[in-house]
C-alpha positions as CSV (number, residue, x, y, z in Angstrom):
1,X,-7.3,-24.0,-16.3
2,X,-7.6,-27.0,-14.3
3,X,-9.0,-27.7,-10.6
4,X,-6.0,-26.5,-8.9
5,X,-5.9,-22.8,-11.1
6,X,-3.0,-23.8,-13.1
7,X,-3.0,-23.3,-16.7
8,X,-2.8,-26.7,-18.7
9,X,-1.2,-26.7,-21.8
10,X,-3.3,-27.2,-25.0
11,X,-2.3,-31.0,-26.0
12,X,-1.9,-29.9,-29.6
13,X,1.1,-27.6,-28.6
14,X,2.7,-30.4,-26.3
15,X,4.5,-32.0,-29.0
16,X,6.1,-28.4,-29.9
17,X,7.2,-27.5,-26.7
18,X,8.5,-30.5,-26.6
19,X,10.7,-30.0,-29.7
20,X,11.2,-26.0,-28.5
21,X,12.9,-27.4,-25.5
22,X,15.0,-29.8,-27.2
23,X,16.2,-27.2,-29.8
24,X,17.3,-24.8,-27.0
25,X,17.2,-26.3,-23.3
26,X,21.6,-26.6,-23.8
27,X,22.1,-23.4,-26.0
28,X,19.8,-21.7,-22.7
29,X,21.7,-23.8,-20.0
30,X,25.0,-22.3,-21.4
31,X,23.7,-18.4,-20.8
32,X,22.7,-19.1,-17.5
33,X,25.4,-20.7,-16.4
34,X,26.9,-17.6,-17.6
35,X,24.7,-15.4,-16.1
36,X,24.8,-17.4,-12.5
37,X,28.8,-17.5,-12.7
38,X,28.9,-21.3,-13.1
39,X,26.2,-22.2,-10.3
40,X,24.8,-25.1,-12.2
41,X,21.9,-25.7,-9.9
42,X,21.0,-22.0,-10.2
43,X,21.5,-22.1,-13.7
44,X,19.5,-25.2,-14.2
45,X,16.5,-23.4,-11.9
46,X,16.4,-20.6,-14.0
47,X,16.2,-22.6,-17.0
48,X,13.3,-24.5,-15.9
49,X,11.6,-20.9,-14.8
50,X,11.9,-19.6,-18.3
51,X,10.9,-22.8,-19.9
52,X,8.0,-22.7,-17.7
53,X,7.5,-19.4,-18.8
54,X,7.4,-20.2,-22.8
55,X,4.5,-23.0,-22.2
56,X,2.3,-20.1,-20.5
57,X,3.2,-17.4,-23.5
58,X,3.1,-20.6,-26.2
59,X,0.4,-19.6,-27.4
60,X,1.8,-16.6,-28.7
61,X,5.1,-17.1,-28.6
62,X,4.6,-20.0,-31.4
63,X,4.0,-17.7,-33.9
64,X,7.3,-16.1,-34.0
65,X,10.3,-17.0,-35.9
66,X,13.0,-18.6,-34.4
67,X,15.6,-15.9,-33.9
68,X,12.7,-14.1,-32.3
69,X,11.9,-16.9,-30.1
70,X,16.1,-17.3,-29.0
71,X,15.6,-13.3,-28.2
72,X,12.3,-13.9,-25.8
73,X,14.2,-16.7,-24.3
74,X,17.3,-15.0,-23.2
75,X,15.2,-11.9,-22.4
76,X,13.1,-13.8,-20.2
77,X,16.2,-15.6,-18.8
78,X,17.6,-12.1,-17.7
79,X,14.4,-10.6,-16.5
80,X,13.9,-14.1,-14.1
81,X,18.0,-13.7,-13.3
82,X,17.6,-10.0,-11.9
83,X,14.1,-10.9,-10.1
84,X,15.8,-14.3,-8.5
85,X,19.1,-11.7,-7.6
86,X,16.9,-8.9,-5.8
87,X,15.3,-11.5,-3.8
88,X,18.0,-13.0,-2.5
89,X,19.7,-9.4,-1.4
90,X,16.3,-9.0,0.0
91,X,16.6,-11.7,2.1
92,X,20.4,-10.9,2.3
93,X,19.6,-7.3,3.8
94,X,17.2,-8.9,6.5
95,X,19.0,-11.9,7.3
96,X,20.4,-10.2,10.3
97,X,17.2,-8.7,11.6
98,X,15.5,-11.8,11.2
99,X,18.7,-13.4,13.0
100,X,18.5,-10.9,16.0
101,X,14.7,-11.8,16.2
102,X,14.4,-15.2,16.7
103,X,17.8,-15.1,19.0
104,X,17.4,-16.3,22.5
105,X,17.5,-13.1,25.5
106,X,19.6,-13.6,27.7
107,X,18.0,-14.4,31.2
108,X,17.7,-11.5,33.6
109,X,17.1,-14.2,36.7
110,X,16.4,-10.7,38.7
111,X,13.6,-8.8,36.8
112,X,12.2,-12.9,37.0
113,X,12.4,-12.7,40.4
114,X,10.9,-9.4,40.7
115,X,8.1,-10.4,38.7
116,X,7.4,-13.4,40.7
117,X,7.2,-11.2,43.6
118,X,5.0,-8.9,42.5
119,X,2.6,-11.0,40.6
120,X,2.3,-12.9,44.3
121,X,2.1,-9.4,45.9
122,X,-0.9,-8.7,43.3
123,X,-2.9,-12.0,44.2
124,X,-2.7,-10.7,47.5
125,X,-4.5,-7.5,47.5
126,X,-7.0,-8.7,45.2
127,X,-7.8,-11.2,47.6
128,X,-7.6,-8.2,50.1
129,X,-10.2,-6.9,48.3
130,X,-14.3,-6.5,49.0
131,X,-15.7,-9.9,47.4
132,X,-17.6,-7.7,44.4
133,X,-14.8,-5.9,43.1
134,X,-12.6,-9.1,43.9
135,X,-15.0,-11.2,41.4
136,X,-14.9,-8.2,38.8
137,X,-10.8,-7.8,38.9
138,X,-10.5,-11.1,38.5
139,X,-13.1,-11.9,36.1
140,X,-11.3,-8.8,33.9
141,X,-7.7,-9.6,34.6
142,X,-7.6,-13.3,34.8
143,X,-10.4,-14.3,32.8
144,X,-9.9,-11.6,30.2
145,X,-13.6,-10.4,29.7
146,X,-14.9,-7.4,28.6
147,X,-16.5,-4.5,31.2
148,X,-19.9,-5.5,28.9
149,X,-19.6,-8.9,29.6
150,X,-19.0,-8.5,33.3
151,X,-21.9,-5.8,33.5
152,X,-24.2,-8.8,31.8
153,X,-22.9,-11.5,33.8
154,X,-22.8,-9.6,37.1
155,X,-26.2,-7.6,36.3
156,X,-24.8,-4.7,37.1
157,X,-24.4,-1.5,34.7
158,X,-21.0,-1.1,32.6
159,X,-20.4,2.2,34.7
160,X,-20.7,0.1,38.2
161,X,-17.8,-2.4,36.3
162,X,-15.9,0.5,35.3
163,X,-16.2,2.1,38.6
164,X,-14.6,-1.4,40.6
165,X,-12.2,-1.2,38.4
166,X,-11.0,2.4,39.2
167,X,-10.9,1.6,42.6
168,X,-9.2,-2.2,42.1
169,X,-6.5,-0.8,39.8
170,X,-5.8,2.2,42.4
171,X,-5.4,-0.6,45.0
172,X,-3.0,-2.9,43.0
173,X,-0.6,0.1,41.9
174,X,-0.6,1.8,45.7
175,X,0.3,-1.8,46.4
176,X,3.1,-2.6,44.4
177,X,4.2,0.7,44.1
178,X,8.2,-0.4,44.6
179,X,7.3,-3.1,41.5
180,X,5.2,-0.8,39.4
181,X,7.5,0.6,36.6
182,X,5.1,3.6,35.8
183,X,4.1,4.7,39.6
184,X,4.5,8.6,40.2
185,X,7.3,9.9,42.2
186,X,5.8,9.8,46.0
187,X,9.0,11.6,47.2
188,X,9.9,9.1,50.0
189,X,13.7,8.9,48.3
190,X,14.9,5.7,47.4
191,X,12.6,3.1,46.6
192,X,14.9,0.2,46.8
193,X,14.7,1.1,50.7
C-alpha cells in the first residue's frame, strides 16, 4: 500500500496487465455496451471498474487460464452492472424526497407576523421581570447556558436557577397566551377576540 491506502500494483505484473487489457479492453467494451443498452460512457465506466478490479485480484487472477480469466471478467462486469443499476434506482426512489426537501416553503407572511409580535411581546415581559430572574431568563434563553452554568456564574444553587425559571416561563406563556400554540384552554371563547 502506499501513503494514501491504495494498493500499488507490483511493477513486475505491470507489463501483464498491460497486455491483459489490450487482449480484452474491446472484446469487454462490446458486453457492456450490451449490458448498458448502448450508453457508451456507462459502458466505458464499467469497463474501467472491472479493469480496476482485475489489477487488485492480479495477483491471483494471473494464474488462471485465459478462458477462466474472460469468465471472471464478464462476471465481474455483471456483478459491477447490477451494483451501478441498484444505486441509481436508489437514488431514483429518493429523488423526490430529496426534491421535496430542499424545495423552498412557501411564505406564510402571517404566522411571520405573528411571530414578530410575539417574540416583541416576550422581550417585554422579561424586561417586566424582577432584575434576578430577568438576568437568569435571559442568560438561559438568549445566551443558551445551562441551569449549572447559571448556578456557577450567578453563585446561586441549580435549584434557585430552576426555581426563576418556573416562575419566568409561567410569566412568558400567561403573557402570550393568544400567541402560545400549546396554552391550555382558559375558557374565555375565542381567542382571536
Amino acid at each position: 500500500m502506499d501513503g494514501s491506502g491504495e494498493t500499488r500494483i507490483p511493477r513486475r505484473h505491470v507489463a501483464e496487465l498491460s497486455q491483459f487489457f489490450a487482449a480484452h479492453d474491446r472484446w469487454l467494451f462490446g458486453h457492456a455496451c450490451v449490458r448498458t443498452r448502448g450508453d457508451r460512457e456507462l459502458a466505458a465506466d464499467l469497463v474501467q471498474d472491472v479493469f480496476e478490479a482485475a489489477a487488485r485480484a492480479w495477483a491471483r487472477l494471473r494464474g488462471h487460464a485465459g478462458d477462466r480469466q474472460r469468465a471472471w471478467l464478464l462476471g465481474t462486469l455483471a456483478n459491477k452492472d447490477i451494483s451501478d443499476f441498484r444505486r441509481r434506482e436508489a437514488f431514483r426512489r429518493r429523488q423526490p424526497d430529496i426534491h421535496a426537501r430542499y424545495q423552498a416553503t412557501a411564505a406564510d407572511t402571517a404566522a411571520e407576523a405573528l411571530n414578530v409580535i410575539a417574540l416583541r411581546r416576550a422581550r417585554e415581559i422579561i424586561e417586566e421581570m424582577p432584575p434576578r430572574q430577568q438576568r437568569i431568563a435571559r442568560m438561559r434563553w438568549q445566551d443558551r447556558m445551562k441551569a449549572t452554568e447559571i448556578a456557577a456564574e450567578l453563585g446561586v444553587t441549580e435549584g434557585t436557577v430552576h426555581a426563576h425559571l418556573h416562575t419566568a416561563r409561567a410569566k412568558l406563556i400567561a403573557g402570550l397566551e393568544r400567541y402560545y400554540p400549546f396554552a391550555p384552554d382558559s375558557g374565555k371563547g375565542d381567542p382571536s377576540s
